[in-house]
C-alpha positions in Angstrom: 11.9 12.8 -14.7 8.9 13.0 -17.0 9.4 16.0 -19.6 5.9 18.1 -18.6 5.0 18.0 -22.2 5.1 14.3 -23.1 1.9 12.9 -23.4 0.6 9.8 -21.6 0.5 7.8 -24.8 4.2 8.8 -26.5 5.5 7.0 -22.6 3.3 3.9 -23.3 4.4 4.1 -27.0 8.0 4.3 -26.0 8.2 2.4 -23.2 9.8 -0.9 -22.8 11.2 -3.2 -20.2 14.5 -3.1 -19.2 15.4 -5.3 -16.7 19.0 -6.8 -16.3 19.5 -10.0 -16.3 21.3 -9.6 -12.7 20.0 -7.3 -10.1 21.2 -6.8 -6.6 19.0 -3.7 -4.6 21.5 -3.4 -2.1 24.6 -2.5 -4.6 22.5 0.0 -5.9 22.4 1.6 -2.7 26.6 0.8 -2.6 26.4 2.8 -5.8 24.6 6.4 -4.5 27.1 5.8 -1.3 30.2 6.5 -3.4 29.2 10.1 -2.9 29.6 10.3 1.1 27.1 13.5 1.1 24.2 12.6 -0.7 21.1 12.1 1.5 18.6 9.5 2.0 16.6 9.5 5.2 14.9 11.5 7.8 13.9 10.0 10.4 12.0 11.7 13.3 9.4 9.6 16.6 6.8 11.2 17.9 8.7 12.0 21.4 10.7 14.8 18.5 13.8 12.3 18.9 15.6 12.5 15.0 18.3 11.6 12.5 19.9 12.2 9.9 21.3 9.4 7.2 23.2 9.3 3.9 23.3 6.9 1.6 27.0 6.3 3.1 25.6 5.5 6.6 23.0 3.3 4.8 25.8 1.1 3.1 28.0 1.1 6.2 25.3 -0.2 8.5 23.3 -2.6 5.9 27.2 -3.8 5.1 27.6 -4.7 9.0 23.9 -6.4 9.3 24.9 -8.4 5.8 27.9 -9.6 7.9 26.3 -10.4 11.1 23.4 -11.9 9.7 26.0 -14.4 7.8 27.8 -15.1 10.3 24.8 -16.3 12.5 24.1 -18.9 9.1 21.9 -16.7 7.6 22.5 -17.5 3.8 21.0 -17.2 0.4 17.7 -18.4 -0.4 16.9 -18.2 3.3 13.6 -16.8 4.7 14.4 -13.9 7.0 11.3 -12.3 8.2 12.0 -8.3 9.3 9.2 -7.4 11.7 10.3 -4.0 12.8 8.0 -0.4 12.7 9.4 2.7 11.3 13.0 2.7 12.5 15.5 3.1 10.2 16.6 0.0 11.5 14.2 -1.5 9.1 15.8 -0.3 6.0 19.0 -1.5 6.9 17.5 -5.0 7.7 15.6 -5.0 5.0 19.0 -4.1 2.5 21.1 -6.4 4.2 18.5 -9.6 3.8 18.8 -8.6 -0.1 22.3 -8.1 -0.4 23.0 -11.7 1.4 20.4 -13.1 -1.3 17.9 -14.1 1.5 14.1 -14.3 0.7 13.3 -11.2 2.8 9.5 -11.1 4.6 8.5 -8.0 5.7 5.6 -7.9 8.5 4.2 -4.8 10.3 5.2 -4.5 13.8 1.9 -4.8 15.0 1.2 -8.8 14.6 0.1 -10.8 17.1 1.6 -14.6 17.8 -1.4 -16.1 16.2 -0.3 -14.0 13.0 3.3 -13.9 13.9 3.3 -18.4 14.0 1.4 -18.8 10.9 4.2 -16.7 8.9 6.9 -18.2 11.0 5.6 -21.9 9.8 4.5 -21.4 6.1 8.1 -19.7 5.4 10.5 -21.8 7.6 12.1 -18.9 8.4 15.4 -19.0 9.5 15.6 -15.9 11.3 13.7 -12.9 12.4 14.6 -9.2 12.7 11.8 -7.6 15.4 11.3 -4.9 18.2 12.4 -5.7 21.6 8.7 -4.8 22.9 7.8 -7.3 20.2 10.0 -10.3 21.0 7.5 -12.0 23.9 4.6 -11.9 21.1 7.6 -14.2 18.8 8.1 -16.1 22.0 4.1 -16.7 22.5 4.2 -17.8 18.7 5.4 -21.5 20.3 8.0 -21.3 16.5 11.1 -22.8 16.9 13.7 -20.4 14.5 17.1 -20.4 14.4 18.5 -16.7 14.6 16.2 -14.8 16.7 17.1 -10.5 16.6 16.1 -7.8 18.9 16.2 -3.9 18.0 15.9 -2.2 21.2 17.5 -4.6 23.8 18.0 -8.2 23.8 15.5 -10.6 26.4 17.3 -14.2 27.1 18.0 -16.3 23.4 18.0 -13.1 21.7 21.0 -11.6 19.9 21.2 -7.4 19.8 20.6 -5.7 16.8 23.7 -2.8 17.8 25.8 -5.5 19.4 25.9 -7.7 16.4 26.2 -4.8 14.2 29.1 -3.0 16.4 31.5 -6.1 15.8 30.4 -6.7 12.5 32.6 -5.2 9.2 31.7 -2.5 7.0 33.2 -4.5 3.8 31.8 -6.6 1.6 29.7 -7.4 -1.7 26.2 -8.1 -2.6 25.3 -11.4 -4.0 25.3 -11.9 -7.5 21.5 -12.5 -7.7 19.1 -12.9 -11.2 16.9 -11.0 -11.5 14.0 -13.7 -11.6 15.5 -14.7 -8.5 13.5 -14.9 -4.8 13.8 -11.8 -3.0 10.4 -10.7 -1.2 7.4 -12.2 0.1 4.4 -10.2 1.1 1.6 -11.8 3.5 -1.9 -10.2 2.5 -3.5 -8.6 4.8 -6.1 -11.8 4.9 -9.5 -10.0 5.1 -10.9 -13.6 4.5 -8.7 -17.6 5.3 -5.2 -17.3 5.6 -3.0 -14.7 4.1 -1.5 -15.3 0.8 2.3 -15.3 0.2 3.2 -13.4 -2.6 6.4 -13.8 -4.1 8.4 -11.9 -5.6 11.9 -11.6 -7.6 14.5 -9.1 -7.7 13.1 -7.9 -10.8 10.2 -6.0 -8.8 12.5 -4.0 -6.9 13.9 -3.1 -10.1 10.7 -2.1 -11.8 10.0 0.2 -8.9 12.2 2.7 -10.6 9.3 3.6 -12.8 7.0 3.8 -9.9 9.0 6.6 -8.6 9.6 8.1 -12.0 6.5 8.3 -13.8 3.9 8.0 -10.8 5.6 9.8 -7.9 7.2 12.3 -10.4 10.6 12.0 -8.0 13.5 14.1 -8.7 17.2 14.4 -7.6 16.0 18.0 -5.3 12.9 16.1 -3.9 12.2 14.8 -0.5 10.1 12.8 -0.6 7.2 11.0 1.9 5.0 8.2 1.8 3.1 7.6 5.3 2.8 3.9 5.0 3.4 1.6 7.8 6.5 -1.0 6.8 4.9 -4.4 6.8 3.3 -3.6 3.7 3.8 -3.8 -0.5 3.2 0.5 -0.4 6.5 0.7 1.7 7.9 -0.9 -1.2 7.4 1.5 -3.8 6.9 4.6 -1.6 9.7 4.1 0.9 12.2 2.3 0.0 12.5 1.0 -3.8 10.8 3.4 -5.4 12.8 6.7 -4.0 16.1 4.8 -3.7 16.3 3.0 -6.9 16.0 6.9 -8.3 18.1 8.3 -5.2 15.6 10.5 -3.4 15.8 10.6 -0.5 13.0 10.0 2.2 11.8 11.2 5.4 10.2 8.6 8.4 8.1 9.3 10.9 7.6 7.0 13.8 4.3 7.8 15.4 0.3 7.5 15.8 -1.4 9.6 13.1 -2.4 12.8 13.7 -3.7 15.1 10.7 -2.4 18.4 12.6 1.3 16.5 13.2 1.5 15.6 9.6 0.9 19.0 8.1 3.6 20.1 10.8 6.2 17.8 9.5 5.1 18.5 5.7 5.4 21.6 6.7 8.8 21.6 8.9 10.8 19.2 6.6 9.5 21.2 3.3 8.8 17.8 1.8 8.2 18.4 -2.2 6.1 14.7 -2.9 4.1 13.3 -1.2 2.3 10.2 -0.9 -0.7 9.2 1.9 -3.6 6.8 1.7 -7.3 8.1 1.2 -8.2 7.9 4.8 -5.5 10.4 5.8 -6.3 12.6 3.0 -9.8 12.6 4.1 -9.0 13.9 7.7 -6.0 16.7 6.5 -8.8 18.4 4.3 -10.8 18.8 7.8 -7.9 20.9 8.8 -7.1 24.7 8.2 -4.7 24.4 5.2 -4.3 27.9 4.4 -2.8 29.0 7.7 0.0 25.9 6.4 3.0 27.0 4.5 3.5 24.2 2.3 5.4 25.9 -0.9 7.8 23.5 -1.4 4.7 20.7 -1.8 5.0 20.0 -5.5 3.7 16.5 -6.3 0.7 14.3 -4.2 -0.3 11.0 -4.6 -2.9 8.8 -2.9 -3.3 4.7 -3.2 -4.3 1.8 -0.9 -8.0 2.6 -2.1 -9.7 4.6 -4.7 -9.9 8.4 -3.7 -13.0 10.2 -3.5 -13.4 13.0 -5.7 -14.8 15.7 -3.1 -11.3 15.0 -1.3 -9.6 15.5 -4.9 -11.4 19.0 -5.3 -10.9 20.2 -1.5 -7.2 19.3 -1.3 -6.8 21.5 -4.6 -9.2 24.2 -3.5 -6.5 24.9 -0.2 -3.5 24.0 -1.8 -3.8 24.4 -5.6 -2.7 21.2 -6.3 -4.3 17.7 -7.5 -3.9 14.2 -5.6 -3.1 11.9 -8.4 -4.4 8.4 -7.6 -3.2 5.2 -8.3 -4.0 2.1 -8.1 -1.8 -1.0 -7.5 -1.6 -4.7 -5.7 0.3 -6.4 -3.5 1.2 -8.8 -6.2 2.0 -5.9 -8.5 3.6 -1.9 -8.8 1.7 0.2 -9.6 -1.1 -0.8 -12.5 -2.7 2.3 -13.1 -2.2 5.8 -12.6 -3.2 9.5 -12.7 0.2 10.6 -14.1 1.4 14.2 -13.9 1.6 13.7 -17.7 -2.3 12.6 -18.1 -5.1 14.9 -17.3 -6.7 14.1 -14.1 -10.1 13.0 -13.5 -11.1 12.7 -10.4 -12.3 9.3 -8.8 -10.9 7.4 -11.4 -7.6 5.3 -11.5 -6.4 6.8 -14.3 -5.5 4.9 -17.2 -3.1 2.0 -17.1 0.5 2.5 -16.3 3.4 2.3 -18.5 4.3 -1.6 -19.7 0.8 -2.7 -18.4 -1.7 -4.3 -20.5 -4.3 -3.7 -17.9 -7.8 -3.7 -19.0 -12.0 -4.6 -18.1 -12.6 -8.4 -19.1 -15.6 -10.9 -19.2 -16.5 -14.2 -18.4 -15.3 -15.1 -22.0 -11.9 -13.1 -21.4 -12.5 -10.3 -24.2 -12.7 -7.2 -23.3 -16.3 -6.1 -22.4 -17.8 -2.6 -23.9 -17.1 1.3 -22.7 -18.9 1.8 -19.1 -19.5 -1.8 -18.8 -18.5 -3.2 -15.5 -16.0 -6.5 -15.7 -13.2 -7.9 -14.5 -10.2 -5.7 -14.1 -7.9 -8.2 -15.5 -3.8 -7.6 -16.7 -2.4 -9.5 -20.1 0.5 -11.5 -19.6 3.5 -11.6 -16.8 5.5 -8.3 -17.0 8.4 -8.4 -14.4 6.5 -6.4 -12.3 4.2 -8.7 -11.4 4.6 -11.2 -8.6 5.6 -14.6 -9.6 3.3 -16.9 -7.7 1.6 -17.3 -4.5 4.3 -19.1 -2.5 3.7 -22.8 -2.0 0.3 -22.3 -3.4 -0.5 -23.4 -6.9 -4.0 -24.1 -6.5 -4.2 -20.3 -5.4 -1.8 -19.2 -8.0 -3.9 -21.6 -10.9 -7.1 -19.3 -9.6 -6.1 -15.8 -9.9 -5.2 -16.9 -14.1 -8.0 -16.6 -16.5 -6.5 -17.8 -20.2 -3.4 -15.2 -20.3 -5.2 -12.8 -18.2 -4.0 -11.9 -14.5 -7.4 -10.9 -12.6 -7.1 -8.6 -9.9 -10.2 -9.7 -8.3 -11.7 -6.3 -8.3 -14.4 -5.3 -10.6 -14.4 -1.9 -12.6 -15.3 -0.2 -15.9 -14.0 2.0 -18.6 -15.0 4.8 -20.1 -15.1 6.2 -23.7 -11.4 7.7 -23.5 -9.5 5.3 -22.3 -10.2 6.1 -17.9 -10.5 3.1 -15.6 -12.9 3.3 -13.0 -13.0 1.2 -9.5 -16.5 -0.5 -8.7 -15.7 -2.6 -6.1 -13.6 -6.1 -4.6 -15.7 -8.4 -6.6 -17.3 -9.5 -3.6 -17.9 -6.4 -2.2 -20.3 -5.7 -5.5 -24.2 -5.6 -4.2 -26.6 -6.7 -6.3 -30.0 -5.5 -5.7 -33.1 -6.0 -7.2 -31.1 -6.5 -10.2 -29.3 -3.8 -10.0 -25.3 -3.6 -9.5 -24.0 -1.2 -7.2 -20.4 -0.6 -6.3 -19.6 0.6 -3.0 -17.2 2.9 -3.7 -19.5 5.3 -5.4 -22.2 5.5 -2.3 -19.0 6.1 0.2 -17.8 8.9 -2.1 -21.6 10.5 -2.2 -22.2 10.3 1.5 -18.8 11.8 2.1 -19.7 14.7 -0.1 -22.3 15.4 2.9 -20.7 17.6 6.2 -22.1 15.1 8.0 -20.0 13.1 6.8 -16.6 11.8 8.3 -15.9 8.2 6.5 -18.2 5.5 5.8 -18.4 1.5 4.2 -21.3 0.5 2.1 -22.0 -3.4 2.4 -24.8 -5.5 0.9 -27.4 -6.5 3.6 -29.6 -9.2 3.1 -33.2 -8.4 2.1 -35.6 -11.0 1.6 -37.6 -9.0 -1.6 -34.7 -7.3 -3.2 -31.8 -10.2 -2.5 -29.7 -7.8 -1.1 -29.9 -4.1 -0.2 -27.3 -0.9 0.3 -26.5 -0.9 3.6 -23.9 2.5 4.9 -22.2 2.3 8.4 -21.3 6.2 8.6 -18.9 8.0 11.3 -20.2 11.6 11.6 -18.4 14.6 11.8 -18.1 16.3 15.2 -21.3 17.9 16.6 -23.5 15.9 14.4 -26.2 14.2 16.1 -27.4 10.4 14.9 -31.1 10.2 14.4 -33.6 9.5 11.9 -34.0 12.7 10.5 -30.2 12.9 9.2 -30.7 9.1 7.8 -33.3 10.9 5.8 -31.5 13.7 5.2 -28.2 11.5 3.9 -30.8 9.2 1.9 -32.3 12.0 0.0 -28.4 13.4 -0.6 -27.5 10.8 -2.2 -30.3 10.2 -4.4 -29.6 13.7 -5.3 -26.0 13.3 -5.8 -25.9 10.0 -7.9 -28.6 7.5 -9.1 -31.3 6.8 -6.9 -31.2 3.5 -7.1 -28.1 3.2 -5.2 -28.9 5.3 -2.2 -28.3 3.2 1.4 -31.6 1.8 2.4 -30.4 1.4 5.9 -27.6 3.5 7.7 -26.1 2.6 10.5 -24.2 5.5 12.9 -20.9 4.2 14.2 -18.0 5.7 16.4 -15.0 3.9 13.7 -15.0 1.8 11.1 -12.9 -1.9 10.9 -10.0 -1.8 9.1 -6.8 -3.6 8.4 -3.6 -2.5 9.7 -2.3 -1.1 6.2 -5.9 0.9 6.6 -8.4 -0.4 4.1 -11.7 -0.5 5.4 -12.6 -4.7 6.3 -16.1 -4.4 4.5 -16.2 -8.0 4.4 -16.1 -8.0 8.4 -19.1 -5.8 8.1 -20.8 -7.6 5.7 -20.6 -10.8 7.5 -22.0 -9.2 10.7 -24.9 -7.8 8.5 -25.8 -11.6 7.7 -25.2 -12.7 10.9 -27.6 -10.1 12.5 -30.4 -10.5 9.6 -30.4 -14.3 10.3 -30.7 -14.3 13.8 -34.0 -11.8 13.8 -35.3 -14.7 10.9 -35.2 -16.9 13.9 
């Protein structure tokens, strides 16, 4: 735990890291189970159905998996891909891949065989981990693997998750793995081509600690939640590495999102951190949060995009307390942070985390001047940072500039230090000259009670190149028509420069997203070009 009154830059000053030479995550968790009480999970579905685990149960089960898994000829250095939702099945899977010294790819539950054969082929897995319901989208995939694993039931071919684990043995010993050692691989969520493999070593489930010390502010009375959906890099830090390697324990839920649940189970568990991406945020501060009794809420955090600053100020107006945003990859921990020992401001990233030379770069790779937009770009390799895109060089060669890392987003920083998000670098619209990021025209729209969610693209314009574009979703008994597209124009010429305001708005019922929940802008982009060129013709 952070003292409250060290500064920001006495952590960066002191900070250093140490990683040992040999790390295993899964006798770490053999380590908190030598005290048969101590909590880690609570697990509860959407029909109410719950449980209850310690870190005991955890090294009993993940013990068993570690045993069946080798005995099927699962070994180190294997691919295992775990394709499960939020079951607490996953986190044994998940531990058990590790402690056998298997390259362990997590997937969300919700790919389809197109998705599911392209990971199946580029890793030559040797086994997969998945739901029951799941298994005929594997079979569809037309991938021969080895070890096939249902959770849930077992069709024909398939092994059972509780059989094999019912006849397996509770002893046994992690592998001895370095720590610059194979252990994860994250697909991208492939907004554009194929998704990327990132790899990464054992090291990064190490470095997590400091996630959940410094950013998620996690302590030994905490319960901690982090709504993210397994198949992705935030489950890493907010799920699993990040409150285990400090031995918080967790709560899961297993269910569709629904703002009114969520404050229930905030609420009913008296979870004291929290963690949710922007678009949840957006739709709990729609809700009546003073009739909630959330005392025990302590600590929030938001990531998976920037956070807009009107949702900052509302969640603190109900609740008293600040959303600390952070800002992270899938190839990285977290990069930059609002931590609890830096004063926040909101909409920005806060400044760069602890051990991270993270900074706005040019063309020429120095760093380019205070408020001037560049290339948010990291110095060096810390362990932290993935260590290639798997069977990818070309790919890997591209993201490198000199010793710099780019991100491939585009941001700026201001005169104390505060990094600021502008856009993906291709999401950046240039118009008439001028360069306008995105994020800023969502953030003013949403300041409007019109205003649900929206995306900002560029649209082709045949005087100004391109122009602001804004696909909104309005708020409940709000009616579309061209005197609120005025109304919105003139609101956010008002709120920010008038240059930027969205020449064209577009009313929509939902907005495309991924299934870790970032808004696809490049989906609406391309649909922009594709309608501008066909009225050309």
């Amino acid at each position: 735990m952070i003292a409250p009154a060290r500064r920001w830059e006495e952590l960066v000053a002191a900070f250093e890291w140490r990683v040992p030479e040999e790390f295993n995550f899964g006798a770490l968790i053999d380590a908190w189970a030598t005290d048969r009480s101590r909590l880690a999970l609570h697990w509860e579905d959407e029909s109410g159905r719950s449980e209850r685990w310690t870190f005991w149960d955890v090294r009993e089960a993940s013990n068993r998996a570690m045993n069946a898994l080798g005995a099927l000829g699962v070994g180190r250095g294997d691919a295992l891909l775990v394709m499960l939702p939020r079951v607490p099945a996953w986190h044994v899977a998940m531990i058990a891949g590790l402690k056998l010294g298997a390259l362990v790819i997590p997937c969300t539950a919700t790919l389809r065989a197109k998705d599911i054969a392209y990971r199946l082929r580029h890793s030559g897995a040797r086994a997969v981990i998945t739901s029951a319901e799941q298994a005929d989208e594997v079979r569809r995939a037309g991938v021969d693997v080895a070890v096939k694993i249902a959770v849930g039931g077992a069709p024909a071919g398939w092994h059972d998750w509780h059989g094999l684990l019912e006849r397996a043995a509770t002893s046994g010993v992690p592998a001895r793995t370095r720590s610059d050692e194979p252990a994860l691989c994250f697909y991208t969520s492939g907004t554009t081509g194929n998704p990327k493999a990132v790899l990464h070593t054992h090291a990064y489930t190490f470095t997590q600690r400091w996630t959940g010390e410094y950013w998620l502010d996690l302590r030994r009375t905490d319960l901690h939640w982090t709504t993210s959906d397994t198949g992705w890099a935030k489950a890493a830090y907010g799920v699993l590495f990040g409150p285990w390697m400090n031995g918080v324990p967790t709560l899961m839920y297993h269910g569709r999102f629904d703002p009114e649940r969520q404050l229930d189970l905030l609420e009913r568990y008296e979870v004291s951190t929290f963690c949710a991406p922007p678009t949840e945020y957006r739709l709990l501060v729609k809700q009546d949060l003073a009739r909630r009794r959330l005392s025990r809420l302590r600590h929030c955090t938001g990531a998976g995009e920037p956070l807009n600053p009107e949702v900052i100020h509302a969640w603190h107006d109900a609740l008293g307390l600040m959303i600390h945003d952070g800002y992270g990859q899938t190839e990285s921990i977290i990069l930059a942070a609002n931590l609890p020992a830096l004063p926040i401001r909101p909409g920005s990233m806060g400044k760069p985390f602890p051990g991270h030379d993270l900074r706005v770069i040019g063309e020429d790779g120095g760093e380019v001047s205070v408020d001037e937009v560049g290339d948010l770009a990291l110095r060096g390799h810390p362990p932290s940072l993935f260590r290639e895109y798997w069977k990818s060089p070309q790919e890997t060669a591209a993201s490198w500039r000199g010793e710099w890392y780019l991100t491939g987003d585009r941001a700026r920083r201001d005169q104390d230090g505060y990094l600021w998000f502008v856009g993906r670098a291709d999401d950046v619209i240039i118009s008439a000259g001028y360069r306008i990021g995105p994020f800023e025209v969502e953030s003013a729209l949403l300041e409007h009670p019109a205003v649900v969610e929206s995306a900002v693209v560029a649209s082709p314009d045949p005087v100004r190149g391109e122009i602001v574009k804004a696909f909104v979703v309005l708020a409940r008994g709000r009616t579309a028509g061209e005197a609120l597209v005025h109304e919105l124009q003139e609101h956010v010429k008002r709120v920010t420069a008038p240059y930027k305001y969205p020449r064209e708005i577009e009313f929509v019922d939902g907005l495309p997203k991924t299934v870790s929940g970032k808004i696809r802008r490049v989906e609406l982009r391309e649909r922009e070009r594709r309608a501008k060129t066909a009225r050309a013709d």
